[in-house]
C-alpha positions as CSV (number, residue, x, y, z in Angstrom):
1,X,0.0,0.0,0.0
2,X,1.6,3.9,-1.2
3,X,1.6,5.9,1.3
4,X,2.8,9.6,1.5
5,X,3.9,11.6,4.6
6,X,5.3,15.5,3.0
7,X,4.5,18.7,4.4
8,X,5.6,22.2,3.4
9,X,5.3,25.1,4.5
10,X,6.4,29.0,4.4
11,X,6.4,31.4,7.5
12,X,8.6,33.6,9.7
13,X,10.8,32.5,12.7
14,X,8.5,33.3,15.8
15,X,11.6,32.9,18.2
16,X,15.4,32.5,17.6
17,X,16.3,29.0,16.9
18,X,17.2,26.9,19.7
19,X,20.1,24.0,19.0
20,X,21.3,21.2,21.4
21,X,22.7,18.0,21.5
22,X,20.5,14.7,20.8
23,X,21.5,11.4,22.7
24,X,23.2,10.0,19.7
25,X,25.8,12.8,19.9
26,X,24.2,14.4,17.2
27,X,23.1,18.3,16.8
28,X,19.7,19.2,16.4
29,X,17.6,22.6,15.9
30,X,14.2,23.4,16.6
31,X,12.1,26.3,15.9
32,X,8.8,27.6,15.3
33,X,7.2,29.1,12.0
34,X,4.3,30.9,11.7
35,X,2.0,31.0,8.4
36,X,-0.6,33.3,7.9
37,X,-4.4,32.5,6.1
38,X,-6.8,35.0,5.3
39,X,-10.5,34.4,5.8
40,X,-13.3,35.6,4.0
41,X,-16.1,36.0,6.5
42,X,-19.6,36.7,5.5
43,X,-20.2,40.0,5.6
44,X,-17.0,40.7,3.4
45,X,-15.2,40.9,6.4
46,X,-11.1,39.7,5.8
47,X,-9.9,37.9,8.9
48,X,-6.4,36.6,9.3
49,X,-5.6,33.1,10.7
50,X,-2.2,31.9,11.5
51,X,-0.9,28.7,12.2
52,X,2.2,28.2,14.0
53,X,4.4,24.5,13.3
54,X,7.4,23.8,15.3
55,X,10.4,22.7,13.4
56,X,13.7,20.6,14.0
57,X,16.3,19.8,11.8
58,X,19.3,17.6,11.9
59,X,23.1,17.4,11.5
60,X,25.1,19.9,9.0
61,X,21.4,21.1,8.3
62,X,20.8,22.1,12.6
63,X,24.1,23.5,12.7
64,X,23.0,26.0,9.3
65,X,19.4,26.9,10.6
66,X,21.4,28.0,14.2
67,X,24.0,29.9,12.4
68,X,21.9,32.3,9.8
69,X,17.9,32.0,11.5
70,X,16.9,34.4,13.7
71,X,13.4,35.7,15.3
72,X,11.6,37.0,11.9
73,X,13.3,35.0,9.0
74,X,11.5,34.0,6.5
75,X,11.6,30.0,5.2
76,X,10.5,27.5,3.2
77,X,10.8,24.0,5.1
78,X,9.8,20.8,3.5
79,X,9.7,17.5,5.4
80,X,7.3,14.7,7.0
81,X,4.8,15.3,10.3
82,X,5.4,13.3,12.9
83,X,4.0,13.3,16.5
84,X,5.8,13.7,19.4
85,X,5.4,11.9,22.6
86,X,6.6,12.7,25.8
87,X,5.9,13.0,29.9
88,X,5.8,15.9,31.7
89,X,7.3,16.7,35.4
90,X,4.1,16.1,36.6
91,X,3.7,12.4,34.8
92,X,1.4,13.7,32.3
93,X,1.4,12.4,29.1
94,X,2.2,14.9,26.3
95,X,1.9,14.9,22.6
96,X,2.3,17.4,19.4
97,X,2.4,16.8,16.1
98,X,6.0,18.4,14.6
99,X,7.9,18.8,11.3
100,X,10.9,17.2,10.8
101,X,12.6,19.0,8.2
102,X,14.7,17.3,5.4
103,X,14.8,20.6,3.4
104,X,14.9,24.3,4.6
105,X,15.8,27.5,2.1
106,X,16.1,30.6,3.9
107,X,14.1,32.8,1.5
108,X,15.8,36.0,3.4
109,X,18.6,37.0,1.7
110,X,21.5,35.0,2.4
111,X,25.3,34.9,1.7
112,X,26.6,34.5,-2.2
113,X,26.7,30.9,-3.3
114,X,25.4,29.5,0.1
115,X,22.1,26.8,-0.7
116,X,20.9,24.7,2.4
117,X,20.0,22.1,-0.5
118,X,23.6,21.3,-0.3
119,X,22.9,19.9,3.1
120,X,19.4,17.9,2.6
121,X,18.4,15.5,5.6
122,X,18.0,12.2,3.3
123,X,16.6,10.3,6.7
């Protein structure tokens, strides 16, 4: 059976990125994005929606997003939704649906000749 797990979206950095160190030993980034949607509401009325996604990236890619992101940047990210588990301090069970990017372009402008695609999470 095909099956097909791809999301993409465009936004702006609500926070700076935040990167760490995953138990593997290997470097990760997360941030969120915010994307916007206008409404048309019945009486004409325009009313804006937005959506915000939290991100993480991977590796070479983690290490990129930390170094040239910041609160406000504009991207394109591209990867699959997956949902996160975890349990609070209080023994609650958590979960959240997340993107884990394979692909992010930083659609702000960004040095000569530098392209994230260079640097794709193949997972």
């Amino acid at each position: 059976m095909a099956s097909l797990n791809k999301i993409e979206i465009i936004g702006n950095l609500g926070t700076d990125p935040q990167m760490k160190i995953g138990r593997g030993g290997s470097p990760y980034t997360t941030f969120n994005v915010a994307t916007n949607y206008v409404q048309h509401a019945t009486e004409g009325e325009r009313k804006q929606q937005t959506q915000w996604f939290t991100v993480s990236t991977w590796d070479k890619l983690a290490e990129l997003c930390n170094q040239h992101l910041h609160k406000s940047s504009t991207v394109f990210v591209e990867g699959r939704a997956y949902l996160r588990q975890w349990e609070d301090s209080s023994g609650n069970h958590k979960a959240a649906i997340e993107i884990k990017a394979n692909r992010v372009i930083f659609l702000d402008k960004a040095p000569k000749d530098f392209n994230t695609d260079e640097f794709e999470d193949d997972e």
